[in-house]
C-alpha positions in Angstrom: 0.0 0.0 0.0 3.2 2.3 0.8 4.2 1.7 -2.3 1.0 2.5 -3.8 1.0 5.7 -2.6 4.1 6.7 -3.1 4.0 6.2 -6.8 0.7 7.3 -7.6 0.7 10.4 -9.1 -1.0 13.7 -8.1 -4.6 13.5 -9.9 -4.8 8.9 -8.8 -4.0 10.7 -5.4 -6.5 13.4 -5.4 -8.9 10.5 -6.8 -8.5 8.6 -3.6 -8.9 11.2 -1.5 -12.4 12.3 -2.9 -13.5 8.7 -2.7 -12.5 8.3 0.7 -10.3 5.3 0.0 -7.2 7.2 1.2 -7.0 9.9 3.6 -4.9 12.9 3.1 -2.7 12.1 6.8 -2.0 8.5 5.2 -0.6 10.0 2.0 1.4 12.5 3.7 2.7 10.4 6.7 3.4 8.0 3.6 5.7 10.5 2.0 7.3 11.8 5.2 8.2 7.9 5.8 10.1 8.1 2.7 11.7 11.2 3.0 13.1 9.8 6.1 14.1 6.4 4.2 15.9 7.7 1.1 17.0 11.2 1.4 20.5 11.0 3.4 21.6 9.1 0.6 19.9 11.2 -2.4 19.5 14.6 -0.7 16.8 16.2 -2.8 14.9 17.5 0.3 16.7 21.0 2.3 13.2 20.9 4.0 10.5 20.1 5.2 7.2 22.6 5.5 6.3 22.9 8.9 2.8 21.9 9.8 2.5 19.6 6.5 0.9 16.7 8.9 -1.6 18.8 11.0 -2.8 20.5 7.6 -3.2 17.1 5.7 -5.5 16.3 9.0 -7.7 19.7 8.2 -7.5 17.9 4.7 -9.2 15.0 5.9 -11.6 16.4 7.8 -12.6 18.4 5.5 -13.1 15.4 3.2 -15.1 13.9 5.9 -17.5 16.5 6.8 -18.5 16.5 3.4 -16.8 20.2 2.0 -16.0 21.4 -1.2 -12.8 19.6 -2.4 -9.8 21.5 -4.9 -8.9 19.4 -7.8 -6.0 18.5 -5.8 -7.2 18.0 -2.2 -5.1 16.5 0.1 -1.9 15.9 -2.0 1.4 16.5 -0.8 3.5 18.6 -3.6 7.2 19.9 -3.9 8.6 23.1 -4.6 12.3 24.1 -5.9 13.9 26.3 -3.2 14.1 29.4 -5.4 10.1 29.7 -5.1 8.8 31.3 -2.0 7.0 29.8 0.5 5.2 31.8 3.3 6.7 30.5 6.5 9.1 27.9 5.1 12.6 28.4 4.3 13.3 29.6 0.5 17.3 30.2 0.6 18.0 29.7 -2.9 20.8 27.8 -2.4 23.0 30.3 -1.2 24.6 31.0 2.3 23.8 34.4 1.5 19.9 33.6 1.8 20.7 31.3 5.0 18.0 31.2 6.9 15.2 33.5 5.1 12.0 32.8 5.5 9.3 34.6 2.8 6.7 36.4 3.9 3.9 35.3 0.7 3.7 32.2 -1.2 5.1 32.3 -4.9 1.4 32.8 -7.1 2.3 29.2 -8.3 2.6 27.9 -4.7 -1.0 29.7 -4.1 -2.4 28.5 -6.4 -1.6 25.5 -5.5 -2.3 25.6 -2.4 -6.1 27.1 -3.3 -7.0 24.0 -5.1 -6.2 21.8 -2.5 -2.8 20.7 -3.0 -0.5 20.6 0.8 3.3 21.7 0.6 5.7 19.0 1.6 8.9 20.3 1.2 11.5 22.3 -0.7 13.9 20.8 -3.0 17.7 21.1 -3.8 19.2 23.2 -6.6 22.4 24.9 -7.4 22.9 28.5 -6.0 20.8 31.1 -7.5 19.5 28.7 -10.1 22.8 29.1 -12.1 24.1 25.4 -13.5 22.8 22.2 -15.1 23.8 20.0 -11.3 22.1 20.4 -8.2 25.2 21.3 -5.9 26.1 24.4 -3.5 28.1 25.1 -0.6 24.6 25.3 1.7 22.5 22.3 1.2 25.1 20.1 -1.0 25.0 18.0 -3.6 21.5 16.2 -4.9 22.2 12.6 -6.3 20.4 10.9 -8.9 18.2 7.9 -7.1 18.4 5.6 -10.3 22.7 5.9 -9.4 23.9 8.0 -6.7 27.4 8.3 -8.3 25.4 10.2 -11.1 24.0 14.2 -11.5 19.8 14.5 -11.5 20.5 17.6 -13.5 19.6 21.2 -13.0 19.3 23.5 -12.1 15.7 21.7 -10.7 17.3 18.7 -9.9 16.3 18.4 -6.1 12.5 18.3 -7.6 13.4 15.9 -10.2 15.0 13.7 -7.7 12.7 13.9 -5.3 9.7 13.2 -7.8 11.8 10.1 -9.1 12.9 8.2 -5.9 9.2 8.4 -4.6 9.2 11.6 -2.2 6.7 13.6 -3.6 4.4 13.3 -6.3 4.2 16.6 -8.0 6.0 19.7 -8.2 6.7 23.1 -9.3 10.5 23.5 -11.0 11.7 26.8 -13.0 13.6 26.4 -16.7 15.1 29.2 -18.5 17.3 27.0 -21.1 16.8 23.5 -19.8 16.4 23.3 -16.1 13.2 21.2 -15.7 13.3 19.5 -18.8 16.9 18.1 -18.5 16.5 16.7 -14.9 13.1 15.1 -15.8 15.0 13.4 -18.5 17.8 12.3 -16.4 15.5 11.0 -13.9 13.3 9.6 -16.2 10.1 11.1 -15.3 8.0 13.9 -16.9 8.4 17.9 -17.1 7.2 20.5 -19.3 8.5 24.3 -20.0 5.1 25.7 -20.1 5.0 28.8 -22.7 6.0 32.3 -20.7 3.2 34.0 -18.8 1.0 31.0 -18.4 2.4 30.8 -14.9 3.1 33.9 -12.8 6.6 34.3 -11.9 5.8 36.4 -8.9 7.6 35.5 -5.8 10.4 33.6 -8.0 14.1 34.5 -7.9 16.8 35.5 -9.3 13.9 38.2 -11.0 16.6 40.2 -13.5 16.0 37.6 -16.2 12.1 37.1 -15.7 11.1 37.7 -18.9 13.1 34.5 -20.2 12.3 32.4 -17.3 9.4 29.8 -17.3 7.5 28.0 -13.8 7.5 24.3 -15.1 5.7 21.3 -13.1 6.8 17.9 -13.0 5.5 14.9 -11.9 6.3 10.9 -12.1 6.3 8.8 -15.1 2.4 9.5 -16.2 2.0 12.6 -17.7 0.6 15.5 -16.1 -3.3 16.2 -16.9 -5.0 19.3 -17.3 -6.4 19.0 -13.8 -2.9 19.6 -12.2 -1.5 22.3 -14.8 -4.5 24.4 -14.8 -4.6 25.3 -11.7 -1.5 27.3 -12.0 -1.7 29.0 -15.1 -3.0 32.2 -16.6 -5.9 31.7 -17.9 -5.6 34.8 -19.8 -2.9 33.4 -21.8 -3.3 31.5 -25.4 -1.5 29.4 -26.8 -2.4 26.4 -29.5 -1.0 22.7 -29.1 -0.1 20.2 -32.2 -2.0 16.9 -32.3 -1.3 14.7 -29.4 0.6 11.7 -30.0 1.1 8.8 -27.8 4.7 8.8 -26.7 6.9 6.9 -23.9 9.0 7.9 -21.4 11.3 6.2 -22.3 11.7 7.0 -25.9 11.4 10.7 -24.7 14.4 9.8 -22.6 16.8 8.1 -24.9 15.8 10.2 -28.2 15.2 14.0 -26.5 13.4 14.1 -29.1 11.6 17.8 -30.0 8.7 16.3 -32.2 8.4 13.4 -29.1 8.1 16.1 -26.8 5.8 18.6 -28.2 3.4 17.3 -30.5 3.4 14.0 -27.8 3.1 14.4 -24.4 3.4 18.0 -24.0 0.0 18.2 -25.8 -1.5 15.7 -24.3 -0.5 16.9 -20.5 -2.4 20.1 -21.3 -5.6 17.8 -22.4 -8.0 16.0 -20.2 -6.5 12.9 -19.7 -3.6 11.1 -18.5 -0.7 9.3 -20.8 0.6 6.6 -18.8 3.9 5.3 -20.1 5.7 2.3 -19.8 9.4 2.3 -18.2 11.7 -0.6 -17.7 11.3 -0.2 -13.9 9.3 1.9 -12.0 11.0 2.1 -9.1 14.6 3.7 -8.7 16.9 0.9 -6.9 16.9 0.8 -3.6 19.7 2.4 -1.3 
């Protein structure tokens, strides 16, 4: 059942929750339990949001007094450290930021948060966002889960990490050339650089280069459904997809292919249902 939970992503999890099979404390207590099992070894998490337990229990009773449920009730997501967080540590990766703690969510965090979805924890990244590994002099290196002698990428490679070793199930990530594409590739599970303005960049740093810089989510190896995405995005923004495809992970993996990953699952993440590919493994090896 652990398991289960673990590597179900955000909407089979939301799902769950609304048909009361799962409750929001068992999927978060589920996540916490890995945290605790696998992150010395891939350090992916710098930390964890205070209160994440007692508000998946408001979750849950919320679900059980019968209250309007967010698309995304009760499920624990991620959030790179550059984004803020109201209350929870965003240092960027940088000794300079030791120790800051926000004052407002990030819009993309609020939004979030508004449909229902509970902040777990922030994830690694190099200092200021700068480089394609996940390393700085504050939190250290992240390690890829599939081999920990290996890079997860960056510069979101804490989130990708974290999404692929089975400690969270969805997350928000930033890419200004390749940052949450390249570390979903390298852990083999699913990103996407959604076109600029369709997600705020308010309360995202470094700010001076904004207007090339793109909130991204990323998620395990099904790709992300409309239900996730748009709750984060401007819906005041257009944009037009190709015809979805059906494409694997893992030919998305080994090719990097541009046709693969926009007129395939790119499209298809911003429709209304979910493309389930098939990996060799699902599960990272175990450390």
């Amino acid at each position: 059942m652990i398991n289960d939970l673990i590597y179900s992503d955000a909407t089979k999890l939301a799902e769950l929750v609304r048909t009361k099979d799962v409750s929001p404390v068992e999927i978060m207590r589920a996540h916490l339990d890995r945290i605790e099992a696998v992150n010395g070894n891939v350090n992916a998490i710098v930390t964890i949001a205070d209160g994440a337990l007692e508000a998946a229990s408001r979750a849950e009773a919320a679900v059980l007094s019968g209250g309007e449920l967010g698309p995304l009730h009760g499920v624990p997501f991620t959030a790179k450290d550059s984004i803020d967080t109201a209350g929870v540590l965003t240092q960027r990766g940088s000794p300079i930021f030791k120790g800051r703690l926000p004052d407002e969510n990030a819009t993309s965090v609020a939004r979030l948060k508004k449909a229902g979805g509970i902040l777990l924890a922030k994830t690694n990244l190099p200092e200021f966002s700068y480089w394609i590994e996940s390393d700085n002099l504050l939190s250290g290196r992240s390690n890829n889960p599939w081999d920990l002698e290996r890079t997860p990428g960056g510069s979101s490679g804490g989130e990708s990490a974290a999404i692929a070793a089975g400690m969270s199930p969805i997350g928000l990530g930033t890419d200004l050339a390749i940052s949450v594409r390249g570390p979903a590739a390298q852990t083999g599970i699913t990103s996407m650089k959604a076109t600029h303005g369709r997600v705020p960049m308010t309360g995202i740093w470094p700010r001076a280069p904004r207007r090339f810089w793109h909130v991204g989510p990323m998620a395990g190896q099904s790709a992300m459904s409309r239900s996730p995405f748009r709750n984060w995005q401007d819906p005041t923004a257009r944009m037009r997809f190709p015809a979805a495809r059906r494409c694997s992970m893992p030919a998305l993996v080994a090719s990097l292919s541009a046709n693969c990953a926009s007129a395939g699952w790119l499209a298809r993440a911003l429709g209304r249902s979910i493309l389930r590919s098939q990996p060799p493994s699902r599960q990272p090896p175990r450390h």
